[in-house]
DOGU-240348 format. One record per residue (C-alpha): residue number from 1; residue in three letters; chain; x, y, z. Coordinates in nm, 4 decimals, m for minus. Example, Ala and Ser with C-alpha at 12.3 -4.5 7.8 and 13.67 -1.06 7.14 Angstrom:
 pos code unit        X        Y        Z
   1  ALA    A   1.2300  m0.4500   0.7800
   2  SER    A   1.3670  m0.1060   0.7140
//
This chain:
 pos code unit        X        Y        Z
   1  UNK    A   5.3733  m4.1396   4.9379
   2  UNK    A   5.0626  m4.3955   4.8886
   3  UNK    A   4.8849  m4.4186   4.5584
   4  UNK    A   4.6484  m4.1819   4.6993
   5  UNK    A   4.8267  m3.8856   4.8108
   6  UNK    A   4.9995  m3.8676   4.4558
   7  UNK    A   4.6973  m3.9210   4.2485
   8  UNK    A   4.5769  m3.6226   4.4835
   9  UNK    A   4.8991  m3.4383   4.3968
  10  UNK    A   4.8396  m3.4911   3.9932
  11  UNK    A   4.5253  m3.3637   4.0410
  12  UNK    A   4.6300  m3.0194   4.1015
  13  UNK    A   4.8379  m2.7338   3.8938
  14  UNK    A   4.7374  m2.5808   3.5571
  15  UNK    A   4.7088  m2.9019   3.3266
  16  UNK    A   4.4514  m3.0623   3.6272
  17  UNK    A   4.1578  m2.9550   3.3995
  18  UNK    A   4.2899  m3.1124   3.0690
  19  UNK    A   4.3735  m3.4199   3.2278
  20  UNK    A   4.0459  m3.4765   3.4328
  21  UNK    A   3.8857  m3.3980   3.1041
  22  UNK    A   4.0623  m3.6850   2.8896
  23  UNK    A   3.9871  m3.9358   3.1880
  24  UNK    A   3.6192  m3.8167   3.1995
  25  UNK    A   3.4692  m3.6671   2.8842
  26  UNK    A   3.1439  m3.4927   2.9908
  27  UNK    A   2.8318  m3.6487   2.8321
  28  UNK    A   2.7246  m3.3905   2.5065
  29  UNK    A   2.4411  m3.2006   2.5389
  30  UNK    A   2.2242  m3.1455   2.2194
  31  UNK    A   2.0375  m2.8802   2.1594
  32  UNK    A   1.7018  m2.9375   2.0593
  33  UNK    A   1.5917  m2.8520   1.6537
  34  UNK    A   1.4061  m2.5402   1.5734
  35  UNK    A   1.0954  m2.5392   1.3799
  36  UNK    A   1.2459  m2.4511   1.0804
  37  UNK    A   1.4810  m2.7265   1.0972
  38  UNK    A   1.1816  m2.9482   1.1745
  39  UNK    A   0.9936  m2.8163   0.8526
  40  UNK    A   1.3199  m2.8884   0.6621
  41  UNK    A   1.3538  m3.2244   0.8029
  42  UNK    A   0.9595  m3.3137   0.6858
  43  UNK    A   1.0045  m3.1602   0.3630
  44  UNK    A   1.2951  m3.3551   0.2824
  45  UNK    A   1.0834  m3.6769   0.3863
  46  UNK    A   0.7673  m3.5825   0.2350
  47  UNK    A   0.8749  m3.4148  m0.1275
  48  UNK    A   0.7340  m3.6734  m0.3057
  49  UNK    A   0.4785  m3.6614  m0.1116
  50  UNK    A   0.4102  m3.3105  m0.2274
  51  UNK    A   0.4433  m3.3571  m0.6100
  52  UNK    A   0.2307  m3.6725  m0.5523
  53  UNK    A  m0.0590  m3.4924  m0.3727
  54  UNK    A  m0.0508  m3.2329  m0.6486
  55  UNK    A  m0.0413  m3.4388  m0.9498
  56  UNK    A  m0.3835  m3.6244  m0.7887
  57  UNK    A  m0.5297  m3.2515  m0.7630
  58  UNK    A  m0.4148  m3.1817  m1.1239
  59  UNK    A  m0.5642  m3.5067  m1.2765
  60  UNK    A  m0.8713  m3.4701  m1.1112
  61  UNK    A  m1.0318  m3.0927  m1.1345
  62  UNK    A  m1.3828  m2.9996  m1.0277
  63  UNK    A  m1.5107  m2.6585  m1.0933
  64  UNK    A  m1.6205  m2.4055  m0.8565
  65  UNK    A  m1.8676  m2.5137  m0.5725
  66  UNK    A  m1.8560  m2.8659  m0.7199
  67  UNK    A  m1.4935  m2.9423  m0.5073
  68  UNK    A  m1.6438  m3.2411  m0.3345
  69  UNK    A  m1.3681  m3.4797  m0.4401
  70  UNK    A  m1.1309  m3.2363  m0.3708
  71  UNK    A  m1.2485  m3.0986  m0.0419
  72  UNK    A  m1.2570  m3.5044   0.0945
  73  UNK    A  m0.8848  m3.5783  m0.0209
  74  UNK    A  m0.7841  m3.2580   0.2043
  75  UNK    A  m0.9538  m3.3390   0.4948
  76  UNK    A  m0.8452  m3.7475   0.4820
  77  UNK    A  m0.4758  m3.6040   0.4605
  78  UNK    A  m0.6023  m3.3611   0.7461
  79  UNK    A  m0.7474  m3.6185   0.9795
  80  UNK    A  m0.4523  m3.8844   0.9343
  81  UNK    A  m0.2603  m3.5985   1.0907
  82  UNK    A  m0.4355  m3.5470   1.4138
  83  UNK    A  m0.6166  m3.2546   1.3129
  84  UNK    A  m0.9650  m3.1759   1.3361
  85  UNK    A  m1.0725  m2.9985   0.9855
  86  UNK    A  m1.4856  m2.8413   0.9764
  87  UNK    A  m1.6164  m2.8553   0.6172
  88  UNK    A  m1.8472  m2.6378   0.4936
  89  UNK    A  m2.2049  m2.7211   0.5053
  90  UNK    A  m2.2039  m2.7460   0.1264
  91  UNK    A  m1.9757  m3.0079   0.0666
  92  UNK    A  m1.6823  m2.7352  m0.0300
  93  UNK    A  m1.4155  m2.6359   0.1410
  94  UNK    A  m1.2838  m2.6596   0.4833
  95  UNK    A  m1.1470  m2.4605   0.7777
  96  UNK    A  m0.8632  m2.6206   0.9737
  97  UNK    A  m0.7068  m2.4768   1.3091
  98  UNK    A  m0.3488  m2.5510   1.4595
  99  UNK    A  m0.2034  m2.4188   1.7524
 100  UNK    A  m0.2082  m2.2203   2.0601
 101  UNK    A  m0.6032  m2.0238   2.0936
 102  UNK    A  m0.6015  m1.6877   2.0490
 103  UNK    A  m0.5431  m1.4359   1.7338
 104  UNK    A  m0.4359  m1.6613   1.4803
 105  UNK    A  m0.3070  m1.6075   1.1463
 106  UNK    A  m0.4760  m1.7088   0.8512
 107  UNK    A  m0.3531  m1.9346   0.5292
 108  UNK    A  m0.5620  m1.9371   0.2384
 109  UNK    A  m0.5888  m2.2017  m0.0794
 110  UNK    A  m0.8454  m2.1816  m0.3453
 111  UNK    A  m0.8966  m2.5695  m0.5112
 112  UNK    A  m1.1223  m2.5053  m0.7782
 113  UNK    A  m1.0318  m2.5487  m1.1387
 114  UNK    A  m1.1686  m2.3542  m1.4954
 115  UNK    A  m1.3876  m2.4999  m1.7573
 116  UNK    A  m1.0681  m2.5346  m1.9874
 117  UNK    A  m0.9525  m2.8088  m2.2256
 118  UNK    A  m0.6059  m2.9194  m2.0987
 119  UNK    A  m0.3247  m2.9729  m2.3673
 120  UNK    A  m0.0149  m3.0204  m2.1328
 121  UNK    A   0.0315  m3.4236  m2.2797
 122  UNK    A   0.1430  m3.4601  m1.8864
 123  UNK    A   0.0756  m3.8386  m1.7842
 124  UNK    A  m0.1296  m3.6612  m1.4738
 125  UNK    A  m0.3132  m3.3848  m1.7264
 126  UNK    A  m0.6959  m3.3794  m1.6410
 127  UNK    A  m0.9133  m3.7157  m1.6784
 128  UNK    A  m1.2370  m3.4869  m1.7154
 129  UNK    A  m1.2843  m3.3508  m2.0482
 130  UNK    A  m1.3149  m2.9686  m2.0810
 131  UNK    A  m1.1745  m2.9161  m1.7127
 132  UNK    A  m0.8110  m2.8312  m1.5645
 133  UNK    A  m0.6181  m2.6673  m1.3537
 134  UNK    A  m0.4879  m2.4105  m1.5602
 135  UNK    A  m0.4442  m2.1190  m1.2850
 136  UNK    A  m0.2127  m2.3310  m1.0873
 137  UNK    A  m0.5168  m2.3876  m0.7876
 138  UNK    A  m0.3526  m2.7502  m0.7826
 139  UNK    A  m0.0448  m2.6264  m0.6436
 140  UNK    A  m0.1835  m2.3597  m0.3537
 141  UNK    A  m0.3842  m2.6353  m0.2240
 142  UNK    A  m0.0944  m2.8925  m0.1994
 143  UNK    A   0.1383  m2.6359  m0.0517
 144  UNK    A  m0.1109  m2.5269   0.2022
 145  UNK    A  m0.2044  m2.9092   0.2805
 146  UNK    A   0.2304  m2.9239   0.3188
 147  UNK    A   0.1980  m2.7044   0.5418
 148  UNK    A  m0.0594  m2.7994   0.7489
 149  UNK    A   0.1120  m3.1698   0.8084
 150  UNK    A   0.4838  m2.9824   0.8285
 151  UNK    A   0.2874  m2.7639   1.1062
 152  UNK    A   0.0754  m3.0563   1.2987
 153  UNK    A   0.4146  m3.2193   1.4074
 154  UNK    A   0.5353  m2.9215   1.5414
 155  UNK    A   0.1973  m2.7722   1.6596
 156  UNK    A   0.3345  m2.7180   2.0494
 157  UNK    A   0.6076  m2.5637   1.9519
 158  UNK    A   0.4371  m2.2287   1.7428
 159  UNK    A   0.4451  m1.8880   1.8502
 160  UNK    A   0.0942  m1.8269   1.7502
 161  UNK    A  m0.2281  m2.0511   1.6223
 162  UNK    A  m0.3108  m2.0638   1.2460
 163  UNK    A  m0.5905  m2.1289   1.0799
 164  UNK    A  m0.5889  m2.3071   0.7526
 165  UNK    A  m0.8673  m2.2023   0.4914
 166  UNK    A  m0.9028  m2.4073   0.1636
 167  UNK    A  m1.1541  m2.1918  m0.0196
 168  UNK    A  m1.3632  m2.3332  m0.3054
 169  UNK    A  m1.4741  m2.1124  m0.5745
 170  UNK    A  m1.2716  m1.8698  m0.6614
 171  UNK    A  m1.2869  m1.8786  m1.0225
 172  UNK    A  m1.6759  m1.7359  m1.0069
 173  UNK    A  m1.7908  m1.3821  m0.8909
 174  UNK    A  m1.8222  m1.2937  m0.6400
 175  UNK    A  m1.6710  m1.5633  m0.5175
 176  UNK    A  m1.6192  m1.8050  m0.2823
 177  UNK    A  m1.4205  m1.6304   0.0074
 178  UNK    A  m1.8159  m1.4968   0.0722
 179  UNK    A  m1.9036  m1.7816   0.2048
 180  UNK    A  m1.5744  m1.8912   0.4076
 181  UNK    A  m1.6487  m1.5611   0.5633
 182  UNK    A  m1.9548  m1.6084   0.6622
 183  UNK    A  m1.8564  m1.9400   0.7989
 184  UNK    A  m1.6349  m1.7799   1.0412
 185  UNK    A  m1.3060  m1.8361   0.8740
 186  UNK    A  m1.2082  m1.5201   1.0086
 187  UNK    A  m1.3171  m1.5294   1.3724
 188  UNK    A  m0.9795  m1.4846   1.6010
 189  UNK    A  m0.7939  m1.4360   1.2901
 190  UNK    A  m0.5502  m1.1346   1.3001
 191  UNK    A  m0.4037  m1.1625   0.9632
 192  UNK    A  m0.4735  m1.3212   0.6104
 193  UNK    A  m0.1869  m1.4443   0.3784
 194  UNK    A  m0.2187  m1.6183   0.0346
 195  UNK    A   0.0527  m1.7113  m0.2518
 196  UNK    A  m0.0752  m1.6885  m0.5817
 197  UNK    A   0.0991  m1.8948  m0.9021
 198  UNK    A   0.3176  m1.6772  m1.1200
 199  UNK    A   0.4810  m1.7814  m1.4035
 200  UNK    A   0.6839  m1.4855  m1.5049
 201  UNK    A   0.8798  m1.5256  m1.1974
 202  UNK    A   1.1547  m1.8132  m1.1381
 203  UNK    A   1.1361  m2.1390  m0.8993
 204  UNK    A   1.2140  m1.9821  m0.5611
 205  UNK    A   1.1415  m1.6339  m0.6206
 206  UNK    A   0.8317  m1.4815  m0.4869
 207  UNK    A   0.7032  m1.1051  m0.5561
 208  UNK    A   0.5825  m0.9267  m0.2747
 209  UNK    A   0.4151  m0.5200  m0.2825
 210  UNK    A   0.2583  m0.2961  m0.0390
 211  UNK    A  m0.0338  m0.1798  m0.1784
 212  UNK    A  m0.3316  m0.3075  m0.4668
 213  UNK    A  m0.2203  m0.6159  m0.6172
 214  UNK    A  m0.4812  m0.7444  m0.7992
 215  UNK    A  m0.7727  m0.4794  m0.9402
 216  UNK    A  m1.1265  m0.4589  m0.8765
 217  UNK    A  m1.3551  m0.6888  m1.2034
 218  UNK    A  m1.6976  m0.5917  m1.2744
 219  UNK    A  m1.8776  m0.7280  m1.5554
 220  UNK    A  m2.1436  m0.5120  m1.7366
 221  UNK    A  m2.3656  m0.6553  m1.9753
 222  UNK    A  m2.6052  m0.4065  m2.1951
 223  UNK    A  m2.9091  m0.5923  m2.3610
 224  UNK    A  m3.0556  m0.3252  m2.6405
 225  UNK    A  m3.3885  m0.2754  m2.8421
 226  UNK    A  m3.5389  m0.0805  m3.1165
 227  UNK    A  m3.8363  m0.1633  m3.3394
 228  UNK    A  m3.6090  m0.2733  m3.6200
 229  UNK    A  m3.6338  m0.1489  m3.9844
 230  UNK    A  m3.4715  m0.0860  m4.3439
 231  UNK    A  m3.1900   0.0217  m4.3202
 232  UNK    A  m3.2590   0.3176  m4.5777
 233  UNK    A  m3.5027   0.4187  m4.3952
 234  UNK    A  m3.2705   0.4792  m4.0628
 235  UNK    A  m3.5028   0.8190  m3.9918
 236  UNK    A  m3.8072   0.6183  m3.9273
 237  UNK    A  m3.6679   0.3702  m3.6010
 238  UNK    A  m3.4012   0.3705  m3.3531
 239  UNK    A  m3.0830   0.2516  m3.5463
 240  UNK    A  m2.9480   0.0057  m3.3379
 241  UNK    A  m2.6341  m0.0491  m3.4251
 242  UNK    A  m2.5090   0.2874  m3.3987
 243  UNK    A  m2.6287   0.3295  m3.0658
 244  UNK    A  m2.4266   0.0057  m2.9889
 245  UNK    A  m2.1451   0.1683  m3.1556
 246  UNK    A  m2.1732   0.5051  m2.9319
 247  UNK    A  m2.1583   0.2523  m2.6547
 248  UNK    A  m1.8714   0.0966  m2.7434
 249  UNK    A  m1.6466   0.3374  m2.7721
 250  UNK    A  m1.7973   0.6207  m2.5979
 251  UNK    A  m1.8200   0.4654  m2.2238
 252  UNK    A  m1.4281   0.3363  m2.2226
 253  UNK    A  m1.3781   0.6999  m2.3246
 254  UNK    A  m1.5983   0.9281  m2.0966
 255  UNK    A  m1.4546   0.7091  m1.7890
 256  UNK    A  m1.1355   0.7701  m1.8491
 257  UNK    A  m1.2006   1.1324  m1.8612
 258  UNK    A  m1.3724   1.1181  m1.5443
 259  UNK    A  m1.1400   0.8762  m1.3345
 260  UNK    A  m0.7718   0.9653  m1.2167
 261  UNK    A  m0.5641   0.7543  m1.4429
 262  UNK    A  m0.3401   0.6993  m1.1725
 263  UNK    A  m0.6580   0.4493  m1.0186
 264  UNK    A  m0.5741   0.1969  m1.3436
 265  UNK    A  m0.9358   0.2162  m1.4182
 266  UNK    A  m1.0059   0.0432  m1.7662
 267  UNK    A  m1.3090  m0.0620  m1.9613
 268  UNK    A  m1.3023  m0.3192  m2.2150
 269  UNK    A  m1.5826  m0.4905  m2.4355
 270  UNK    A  m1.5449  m0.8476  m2.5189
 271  UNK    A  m1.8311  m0.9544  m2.6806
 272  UNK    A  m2.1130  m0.7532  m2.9241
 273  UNK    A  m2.3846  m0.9177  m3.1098
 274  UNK    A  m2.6348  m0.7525  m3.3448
 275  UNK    A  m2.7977  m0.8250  m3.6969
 276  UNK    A  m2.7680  m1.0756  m3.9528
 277  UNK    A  m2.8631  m0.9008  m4.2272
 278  UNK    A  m2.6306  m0.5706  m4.3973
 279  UNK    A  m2.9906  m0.4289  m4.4956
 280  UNK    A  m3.1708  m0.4662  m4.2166
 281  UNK    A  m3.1681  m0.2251  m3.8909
 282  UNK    A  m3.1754  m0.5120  m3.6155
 283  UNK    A  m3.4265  m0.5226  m3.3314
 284  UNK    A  m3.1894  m0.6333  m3.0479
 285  UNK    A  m2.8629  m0.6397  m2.9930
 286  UNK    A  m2.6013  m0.7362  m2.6593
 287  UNK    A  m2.2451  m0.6061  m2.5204
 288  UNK    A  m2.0677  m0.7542  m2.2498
 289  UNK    A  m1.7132  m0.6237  m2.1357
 290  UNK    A  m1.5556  m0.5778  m1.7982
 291  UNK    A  m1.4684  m0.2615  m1.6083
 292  UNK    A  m1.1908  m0.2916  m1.3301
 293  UNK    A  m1.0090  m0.0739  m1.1103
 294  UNK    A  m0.6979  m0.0925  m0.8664
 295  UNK    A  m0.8207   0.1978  m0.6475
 296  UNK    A  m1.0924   0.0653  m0.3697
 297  UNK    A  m1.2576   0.4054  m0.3451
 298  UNK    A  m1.2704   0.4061  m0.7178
 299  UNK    A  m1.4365   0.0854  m0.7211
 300  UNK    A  m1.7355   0.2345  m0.5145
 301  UNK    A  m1.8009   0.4812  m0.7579
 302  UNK    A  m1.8255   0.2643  m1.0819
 303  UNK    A  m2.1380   0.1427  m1.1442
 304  UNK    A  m2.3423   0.4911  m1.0665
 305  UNK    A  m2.0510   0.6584  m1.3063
 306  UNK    A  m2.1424   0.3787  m1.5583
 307  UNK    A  m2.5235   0.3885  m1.5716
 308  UNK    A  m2.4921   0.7832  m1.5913
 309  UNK    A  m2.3033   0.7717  m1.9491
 310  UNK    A  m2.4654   0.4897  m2.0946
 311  UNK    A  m2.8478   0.6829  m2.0190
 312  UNK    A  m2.6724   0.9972  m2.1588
 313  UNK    A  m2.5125   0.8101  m2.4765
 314  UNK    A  m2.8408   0.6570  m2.5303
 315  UNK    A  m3.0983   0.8731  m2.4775
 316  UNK    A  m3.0518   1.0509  m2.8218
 317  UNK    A  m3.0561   0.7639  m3.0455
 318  UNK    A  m3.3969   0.6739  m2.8679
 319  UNK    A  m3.3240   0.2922  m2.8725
 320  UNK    A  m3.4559   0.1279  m2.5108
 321  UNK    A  m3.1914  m0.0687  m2.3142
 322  UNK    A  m3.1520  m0.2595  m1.9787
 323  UNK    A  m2.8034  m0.2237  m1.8197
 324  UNK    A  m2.7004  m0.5315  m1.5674
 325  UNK    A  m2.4499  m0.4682  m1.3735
 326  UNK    A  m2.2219  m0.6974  m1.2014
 327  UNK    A  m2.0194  m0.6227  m0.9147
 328  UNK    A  m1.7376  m0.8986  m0.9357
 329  UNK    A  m1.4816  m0.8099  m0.6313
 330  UNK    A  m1.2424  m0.5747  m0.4897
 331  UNK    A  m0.8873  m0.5355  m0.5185
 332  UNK    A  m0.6526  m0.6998  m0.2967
 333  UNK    A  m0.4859  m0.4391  m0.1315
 334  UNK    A  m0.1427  m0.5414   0.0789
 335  UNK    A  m0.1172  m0.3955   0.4317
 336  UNK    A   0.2353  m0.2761   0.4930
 337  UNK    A   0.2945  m0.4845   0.8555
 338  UNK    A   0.1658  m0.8328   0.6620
 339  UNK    A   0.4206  m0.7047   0.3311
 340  UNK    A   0.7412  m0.7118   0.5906
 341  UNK    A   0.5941  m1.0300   0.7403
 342  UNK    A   0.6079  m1.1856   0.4003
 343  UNK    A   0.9060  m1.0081   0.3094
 344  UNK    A   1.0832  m1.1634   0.6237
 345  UNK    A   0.9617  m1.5030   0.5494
 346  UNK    A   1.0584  m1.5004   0.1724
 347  UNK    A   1.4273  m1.3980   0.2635
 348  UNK    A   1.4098  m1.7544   0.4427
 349  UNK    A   1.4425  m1.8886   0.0989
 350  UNK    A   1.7965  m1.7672   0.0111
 351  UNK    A   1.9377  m1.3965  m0.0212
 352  UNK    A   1.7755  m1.3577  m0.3967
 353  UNK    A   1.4028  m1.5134  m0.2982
 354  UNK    A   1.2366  m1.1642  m0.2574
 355  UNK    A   1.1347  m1.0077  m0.5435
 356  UNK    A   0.8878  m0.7014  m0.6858
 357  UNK    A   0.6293  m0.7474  m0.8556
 358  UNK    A   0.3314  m0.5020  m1.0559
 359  UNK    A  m0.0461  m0.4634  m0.9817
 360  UNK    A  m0.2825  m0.6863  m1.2051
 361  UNK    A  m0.5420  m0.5893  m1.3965
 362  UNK    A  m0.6958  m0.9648  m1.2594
 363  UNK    A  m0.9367  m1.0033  m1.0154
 364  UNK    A  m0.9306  m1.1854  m0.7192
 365  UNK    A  m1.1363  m1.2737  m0.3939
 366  UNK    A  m0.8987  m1.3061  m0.1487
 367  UNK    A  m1.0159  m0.9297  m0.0745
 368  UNK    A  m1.3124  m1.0487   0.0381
 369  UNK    A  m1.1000  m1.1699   0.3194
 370  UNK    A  m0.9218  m0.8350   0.3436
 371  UNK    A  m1.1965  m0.6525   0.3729
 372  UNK    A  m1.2510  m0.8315   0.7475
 373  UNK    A  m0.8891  m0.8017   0.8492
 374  UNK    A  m0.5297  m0.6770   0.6911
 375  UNK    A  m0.3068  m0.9390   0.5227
 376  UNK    A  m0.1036  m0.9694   0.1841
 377  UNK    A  m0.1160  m1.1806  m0.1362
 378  UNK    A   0.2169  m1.2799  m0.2805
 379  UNK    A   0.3014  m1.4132  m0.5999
 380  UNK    A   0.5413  m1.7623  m0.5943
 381  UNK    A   0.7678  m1.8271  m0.8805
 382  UNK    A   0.6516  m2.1283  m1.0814
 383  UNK    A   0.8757  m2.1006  m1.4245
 384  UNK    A   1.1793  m2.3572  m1.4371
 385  UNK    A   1.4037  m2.0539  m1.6009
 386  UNK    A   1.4268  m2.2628  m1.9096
 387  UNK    A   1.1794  m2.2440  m2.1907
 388  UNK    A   0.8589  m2.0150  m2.2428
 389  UNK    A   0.6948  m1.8573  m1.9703
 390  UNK    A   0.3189  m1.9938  m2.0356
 391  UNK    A   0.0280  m1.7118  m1.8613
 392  UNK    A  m0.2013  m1.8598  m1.6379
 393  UNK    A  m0.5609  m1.9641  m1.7874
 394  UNK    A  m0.3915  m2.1251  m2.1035
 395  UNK    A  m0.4625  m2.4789  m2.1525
 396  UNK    A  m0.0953  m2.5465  m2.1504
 397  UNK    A  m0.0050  m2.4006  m1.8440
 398  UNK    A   0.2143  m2.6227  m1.6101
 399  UNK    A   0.4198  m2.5826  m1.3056
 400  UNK    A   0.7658  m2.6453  m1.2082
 401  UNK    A   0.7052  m2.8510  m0.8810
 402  UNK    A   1.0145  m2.7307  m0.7117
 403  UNK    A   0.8108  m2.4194  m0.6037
 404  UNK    A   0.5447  m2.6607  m0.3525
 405  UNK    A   0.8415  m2.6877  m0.1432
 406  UNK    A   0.9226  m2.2760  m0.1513
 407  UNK    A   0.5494  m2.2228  m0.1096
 408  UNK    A   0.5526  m2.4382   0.1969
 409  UNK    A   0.8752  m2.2442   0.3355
 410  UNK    A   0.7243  m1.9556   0.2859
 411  UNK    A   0.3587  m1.9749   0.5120
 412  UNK    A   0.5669  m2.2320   0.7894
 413  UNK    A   0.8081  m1.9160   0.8098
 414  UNK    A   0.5423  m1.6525   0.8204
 415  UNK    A   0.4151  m1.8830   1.1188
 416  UNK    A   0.7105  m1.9642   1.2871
 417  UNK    A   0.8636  m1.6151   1.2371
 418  UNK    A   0.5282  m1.4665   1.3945
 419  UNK    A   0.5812  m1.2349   1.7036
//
C-alpha cells in the first residue's frame, strides 16, 4: 500500500474527526465585546479620570447662570472626544448629541453650585469663598460627562441616539431647565432621565418610584402696613402684628382644611419681621415662607386658594398688604415605562442596586423637562455605609466617589438597554 492510500485509510472511521482536529486546530473565532463590556473596559481605564474631573468641579463652583468656567471644561472634554457640543447663547450650559438621528433619549446634569461656605477640610474643598457644591451638582455633571466619553467610543454601536443636557441653574426658580427648553433640548427627544445625589442611600444603590418624586415650591412673600401707633391705644390703628400673627398661623391652617392631605400640601413660614419697640404698634412688617405640593393638579390651584385666605384673614384687622407670589416649579412626576427603564438599568449594578425611595418635600426643575415629554428622576446612593449620613445643602456634605462609576452604569445601561 503507498504512503498515500494508508494515510487515506487513517483518515476514515469514528476517531477521523479527533485526529484531523489535533493535526489542524481551527483558527478561534472571537466574538466581538458588547457595549456594556466596552463601558466596563473605559471605566476601568478612566476611574481616575472620573474622581479627577469631579474634584476640579468641586474646587471650583460658580453659581447659577454664572457656570462659564464650568460649561468650557465640559465642552473641552466634549470636543477632545469627537463630539460636537452647542452651548447656550449665554455662556451656560450645553446640549450634546450622540448617535443614530431620530427619537433620542435624553440625559440631564445640573452644574451649578449654592452660595454656601464649605467646611469639608477636603484638599479639593472650594477655592471661592462663600461657594460649594454642597447638593452634590459636582458629581451629576462628571457622571454625565463619563458617560458621554464611555458613549462616543461606542457611538455606532447604540440602539438609539442620546442627547446629553448639562443644565445650568438649577438652584434658582424657576429655573434653568426653562431655558434648555426653549433651546430645543427637547426636540426629537422621547424620554428624559436624571440621577439626583442621595445620601441616605449606600454606594451602588439607587431609589427609583413611579409617581411625584420631588414636590411642587412656591415662595410667598407678604409685605404689610398700618399707620402705626401706641400700643395702648390698639383701637385707634390697624395692629399690625396681630394681623401678622392671624397670617401666620391661620393660612398653614385653612389650606390644610381645604386640600386633600393625601396631595402632601404644606405651608411653612421662614422668616417674619416687625417692630423694634414692645410699646409701639409697628407700621410695616414682612413674612416669607414656602408652600409646596406633590400633587400637579394641586399645584394649579395654590396661589388663587392662597390670595383668597390671606384677603379674608386680613380684611378685619383693616391693615393694607401686598401679597407676591412666586411660582417656583412643579413636581417631578415619574412615568411608569421610564421607572422600568431605570429599574432595568439599575439591576445592571448587582442583584441589591434597586432600591425604593419616598417623595420629597424639595423642589426641583427637572419637571420643567417633564412637562414636554415623560421620563424619571432617580436618586444614586452617595453614603460610604460608614459614618453619618450628612443631608444635602450642609456645608459639610461630601460624596463617596465610588458612586460616579454606578451613576455612569446606570444612564450607559438605560442607553444601551433602549429598545
Amino acid at each position: 500500500m503507498s504512503t498515500t492510500g494508508r494515510s487515506a485509510a487513517r483518515s476514515t472511521g469514528p476517531l477521523a474527526a479527533s485526529c484531523v482536529s489535533t493535526q489542524n486546530p481551527p483558527s478561534v473565532v472571537m466574538e466581538p465585546a458588547t457595549g456594556h463590556e466596552m463601558v466596563e473596559a473605559w471605566l476601568e481605564e478612566h476611574m481616575e479620570d472620573l474622581i479627577s474631573w469631579r474634584r476640579h468641579i468641586h474646587a471650583n463652583p460658580e453659581l447659577s447662570r454664572t457656570e462659564f468656567g464650568t460649561t468650557e471644561f465640559i465642552e473641552s472634554w466634549l470636543v477632545k472626544a469627537g463630539l460636537e457640543p452647542r452651548k447656550l447663547p449665554s455662556g451656560t450650559g450645553l446640549i450634546c448629541d450622540i448617535g443614530p438621528d431620530g427619537p433620542r433619549i435624553g440625559l440631564r446634569a445640573d452644574m451649578d453650585a449654592l452660595p454656601l461656605q464649605e467646611y469639608t477640610g477636603l484638599p479639593f474643598a472650594s477655592t471661592v469663598p462663600g461657594v460649594s457644591h454642597a447638593c452634590g451638582h459636582d458629581a451629576h455633571t462628571t457622571i454625565l460627562l463619563g458617560t458621554a466619553l464611555a458613549l462616543a467610543e461606542i457611538a455606532d454601536q447604540l440602539p438609539v441616539g442620546v442627547r446629553l443636557v448639562f443644565q445650568h441653574a438649577e438652584e434658582v426658580m424657576p429655573g434653568g431647565a426653562i431655558d434648555m427648553v426653549a433651546a430645543g433640548a427637547m426636540e426629537d427627544v422621547s424620554r428624559m432621565f436624571a440621577v439626583h445625589c442621595d445620601p441616605r442611600l449606600e454606594v451602588g444603590r439607587v431609589g427609583i418610584r413611579v409617581g411625584a418624586i420631588t414636590s411642587a415650591a412656591d415662595t410667598v412673600e407678604l409685605v404689610l402696613d398700618s399707620p402705626g401707633g401706641h400700643t395702648s391705644r390698639p383701637h385707634l390703628t390697624s395692629d399690625l402684628v396681630y394681623a401678622i400673627g392671624t397670617v401666620i398661623t391661620g393660612l398653614p391652617g385653612l389650606l390644610s382644611r381645604r386640600i386633600d392631605p393625601r396631595t402632601s400640601t404644606v405651608m411653612v413660614w421662614g422668616a417674619v419681621s416687625a417692630g423694634k419697640a414692645p410699646n409701639a404698634i409697628p407700621q410695616t412688617g414682612m413674612l416669607t415662607g414656602t408652600v409646596r405640593t406633590g400633587d400637579h393638579a394641586t399645584w394649579s390651584l395654590l396661589e388663587p386658594m392662597v390670595r383668597e385666605i390671606v384677603e379674608g384673614l386680613l380684611a378685619p384687622t383693616g391693615v393694607r398688604y401686598q401679597l407676591n407670589y412666586k411660582r417656583g416649579v412643579p413636581p417631578v412626576v415619574n412615568d411608569e415605562l421610564a421607572v422600568r427603564m431605570f429599574e432595568e438599568a439599575i439591576r445592571g449594578l448587582g442583584p441589591d442596586a434597586l432600591a425604593d425611595t419616598q417623595q420629597s418635600g424639595g423642589g426641583e426643575d427637572f419637571s420643567w423637562y417633564l412637562e414636554e415629554v415623560p421620563g424619571a428622576m432617580a436618586r444614586l446612593g452617595v453614603w460610604s455605609g460608614q459614618g453619618e449620613q450628612l443631608d444635602l445643602h450642609q456645608p459639610t456634605f461630601d460624596i463617596d466617589e465610588r458612586a460616579l462609576a454606578a451613576g455612569v452604569r446606570v444612564f450607559t445601561n438605560l442607553v444601551l438597554n433602549a429598545r
